[in-house]
C-alpha positions in Angstrom: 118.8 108.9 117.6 116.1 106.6 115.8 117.3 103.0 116.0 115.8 100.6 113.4 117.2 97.5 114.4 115.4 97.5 117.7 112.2 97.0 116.1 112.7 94.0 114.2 114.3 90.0 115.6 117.8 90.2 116.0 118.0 86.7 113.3 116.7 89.6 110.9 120.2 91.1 110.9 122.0 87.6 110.0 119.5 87.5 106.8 119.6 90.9 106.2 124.0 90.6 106.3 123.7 87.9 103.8 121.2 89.9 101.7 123.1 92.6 101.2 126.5 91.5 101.6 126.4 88.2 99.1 125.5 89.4 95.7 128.3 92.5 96.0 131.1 89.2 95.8 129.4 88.8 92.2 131.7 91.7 90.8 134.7 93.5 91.7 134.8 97.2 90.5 135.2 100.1 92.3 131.4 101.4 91.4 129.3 98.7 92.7 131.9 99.1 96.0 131.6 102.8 96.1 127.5 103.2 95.8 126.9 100.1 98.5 129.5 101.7 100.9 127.6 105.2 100.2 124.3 103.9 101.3 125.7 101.8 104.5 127.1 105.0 105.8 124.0 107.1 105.0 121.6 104.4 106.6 124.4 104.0 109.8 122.6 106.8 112.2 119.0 105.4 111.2 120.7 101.6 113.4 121.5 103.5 115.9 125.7 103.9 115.1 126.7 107.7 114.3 129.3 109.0 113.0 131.7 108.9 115.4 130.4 105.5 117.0 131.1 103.8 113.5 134.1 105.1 113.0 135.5 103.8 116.8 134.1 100.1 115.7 135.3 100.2 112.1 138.9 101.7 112.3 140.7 97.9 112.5 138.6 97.5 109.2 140.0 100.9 107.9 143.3 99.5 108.4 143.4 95.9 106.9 141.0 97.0 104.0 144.7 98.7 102.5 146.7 95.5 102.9 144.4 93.8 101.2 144.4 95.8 98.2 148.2 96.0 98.6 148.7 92.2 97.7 146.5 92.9 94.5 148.2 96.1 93.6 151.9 93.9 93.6 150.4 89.9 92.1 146.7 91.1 90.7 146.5 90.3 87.0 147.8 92.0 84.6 146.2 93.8 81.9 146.6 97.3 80.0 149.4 99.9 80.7 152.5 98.7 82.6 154.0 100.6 85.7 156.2 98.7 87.0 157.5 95.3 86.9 160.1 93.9 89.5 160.2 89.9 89.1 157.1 88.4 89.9 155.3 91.9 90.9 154.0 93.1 88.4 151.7 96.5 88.7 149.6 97.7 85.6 146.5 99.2 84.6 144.3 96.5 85.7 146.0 95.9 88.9 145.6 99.2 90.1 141.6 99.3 89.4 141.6 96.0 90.8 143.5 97.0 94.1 140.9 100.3 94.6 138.0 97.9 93.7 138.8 95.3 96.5 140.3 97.6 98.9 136.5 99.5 98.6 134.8 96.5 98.6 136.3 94.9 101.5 135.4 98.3 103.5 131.7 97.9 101.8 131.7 94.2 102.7 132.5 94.7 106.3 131.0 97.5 107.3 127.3 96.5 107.4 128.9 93.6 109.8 129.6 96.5 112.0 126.6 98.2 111.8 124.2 95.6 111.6 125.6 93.9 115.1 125.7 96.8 117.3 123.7 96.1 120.4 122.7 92.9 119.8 120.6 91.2 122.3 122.5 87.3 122.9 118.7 86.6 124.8 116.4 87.7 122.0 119.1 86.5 119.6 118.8 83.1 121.3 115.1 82.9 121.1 115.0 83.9 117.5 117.4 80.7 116.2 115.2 78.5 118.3 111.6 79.7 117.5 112.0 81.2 114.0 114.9 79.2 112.5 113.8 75.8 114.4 117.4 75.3 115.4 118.1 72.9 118.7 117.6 74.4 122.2 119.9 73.0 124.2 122.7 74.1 121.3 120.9 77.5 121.5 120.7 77.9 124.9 124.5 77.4 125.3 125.6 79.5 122.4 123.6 82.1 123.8 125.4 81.5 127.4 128.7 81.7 125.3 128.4 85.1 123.8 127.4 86.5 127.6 131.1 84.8 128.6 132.4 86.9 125.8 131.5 89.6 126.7 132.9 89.4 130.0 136.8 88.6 128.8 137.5 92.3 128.1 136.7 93.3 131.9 138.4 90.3 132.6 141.5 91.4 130.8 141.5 95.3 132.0 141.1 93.6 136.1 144.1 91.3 135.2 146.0 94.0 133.9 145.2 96.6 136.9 146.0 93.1 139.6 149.5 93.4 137.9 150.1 96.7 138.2 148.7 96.8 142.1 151.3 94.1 142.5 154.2 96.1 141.1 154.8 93.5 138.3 153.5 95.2 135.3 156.5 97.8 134.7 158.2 95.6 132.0 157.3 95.1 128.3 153.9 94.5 127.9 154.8 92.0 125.5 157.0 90.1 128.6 153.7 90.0 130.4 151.3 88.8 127.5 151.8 85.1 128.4 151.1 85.6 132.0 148.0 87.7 131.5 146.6 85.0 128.8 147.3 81.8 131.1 145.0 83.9 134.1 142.0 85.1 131.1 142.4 80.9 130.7 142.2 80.5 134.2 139.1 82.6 134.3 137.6 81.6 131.4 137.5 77.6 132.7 136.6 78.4 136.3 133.9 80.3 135.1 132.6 78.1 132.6 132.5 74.8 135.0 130.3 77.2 137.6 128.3 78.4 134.2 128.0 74.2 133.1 126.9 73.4 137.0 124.4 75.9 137.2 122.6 75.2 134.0 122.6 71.8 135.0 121.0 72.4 138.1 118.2 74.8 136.3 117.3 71.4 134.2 118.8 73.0 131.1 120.6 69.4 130.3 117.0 67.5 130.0 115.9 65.9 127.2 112.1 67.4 127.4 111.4 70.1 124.9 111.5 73.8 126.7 109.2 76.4 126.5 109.7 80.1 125.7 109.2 83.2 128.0 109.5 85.5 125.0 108.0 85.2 122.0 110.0 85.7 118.9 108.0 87.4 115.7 108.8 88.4 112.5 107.0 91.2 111.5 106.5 94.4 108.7 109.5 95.9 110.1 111.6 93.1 109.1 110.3 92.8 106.0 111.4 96.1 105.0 114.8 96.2 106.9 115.6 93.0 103.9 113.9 94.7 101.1 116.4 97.7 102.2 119.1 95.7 102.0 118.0 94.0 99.0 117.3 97.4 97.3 120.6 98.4 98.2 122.6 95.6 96.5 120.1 95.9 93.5 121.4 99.5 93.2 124.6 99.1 93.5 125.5 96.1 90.9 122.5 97.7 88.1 124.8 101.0 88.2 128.1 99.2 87.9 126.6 97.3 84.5 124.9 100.3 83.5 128.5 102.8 83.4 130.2 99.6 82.2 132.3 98.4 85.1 130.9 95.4 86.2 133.4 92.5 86.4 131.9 89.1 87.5 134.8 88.2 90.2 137.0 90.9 89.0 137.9 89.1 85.3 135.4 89.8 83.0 133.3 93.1 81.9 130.5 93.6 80.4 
């Protein structure tokens, strides 16, 4: 499966994000929602995430993306025909767009997060905030070293959980044992760091000299047209929610 994202600077994804993501918070109607959430799943396989790959990183998304349109269902504002009104919940005609329009638009808004940071390099991420964006080294450098530690805490967490079980000690409520397994990931996580602190120290990543690069970072044709993409794709989405009538600029007016 074609992966486009491997041919342009992993700092192109951030820009790319913002690009598409930013001007969709501009209105909140379920057509604008529906056409950029269309495109982000038909563009998905060309970044490398299928189907069934999405759909295994996107499910917590699936899941809040409801609540959220819940709470504007019950307190959104009112306006048009009235459902139902208990108290201060109030549920009418507007309410109910609004609740489909931010419940899509949540999906729409997080999904290209999804897609856009699968299999994202921390080293050539690294050397793309220092050489492209000019951003400081040394806070680069130990970013990048952060996100590698990241990583790590899930295979952290699965060996503390198997230690447990080896010791006979993890046939209780998992919820019993939650403190205990987070004071060891702690444990870990410190022990781990200080070696991580000592051994940058000792590779002269702590000196005040400006360091050089053994890749260099470019930004090229391909991520020109990964943004223009992205661009395009907002562009579409917001012209054909003003052109059938249902753009709203932060869900209260409409043109």
């Amino acid at each position: 499966m074609p992966n486009v994202l491997e041919r342009i600077d992993p700092t192109t994804r951030i820009l790319a994000l913002v690009f598409l993501t930013t001007p969709l918070l501009l209105s909140i109607d379920l057509v604008s929602a529906s056409v950029a959430l269309a495109c982000t799943v038909l563009l998905a396989p060309l970044c490398g995430v299928g189907p069934v790959r999405l759909f295994r990183r996107a499910w917590p998304l699936l899941i809040l993306a409801p609540l959220t349109g819940l709470g504007m269902l019950l307190y959104g504002r009112a306006g048009g025909e009235t459902y139902a009104s208990v108290w201060l919940i109030k549920i009418t005609e507007n309410s109910v767009s609004l609740a489909l329009a931010v419940t899509v638009r949540v999906v729409a808004v997080g999904l290209p997060a999804v897609v856009l940071t699968a299999d994202v390099d921390p080293t050539r991420l690294g050397d793309g905030l220092s050489q492209l964006w000019k951003l400081p080294s040394r806070f680069v450098i130990g970013a990048v070293a952060g996100v590698r530690l990241v990583t790590l805490f899930r295979q952290d967490w699965g060996a503390l959980n198997r230690a447990q079980r080896a010791r006979g000690i993890a046939d209780g409520s998992r919820l019993k044992r939650m403190p205990s397994l987070i004071f060891g990931l702690l444990v870990l996580a410190l022990r781990r760091g200080a070696k991580l602190a000592t051994a940058m120290e000792a590779r002269g990543f702590g000196a005040s000299e400006e360091r050089t690069w053994g890749r260099e970072a470019r930004f090229g044709s391909w991520d020109v047209a990964v943004l223009f993409v992205c661009l395009a794709v907002a562009a579409t989405a917001l012209s054909l929610a003003v052109w059938t009538g249902e753009f709203r600029l932060l869900g209260v007016t409409g043109t």
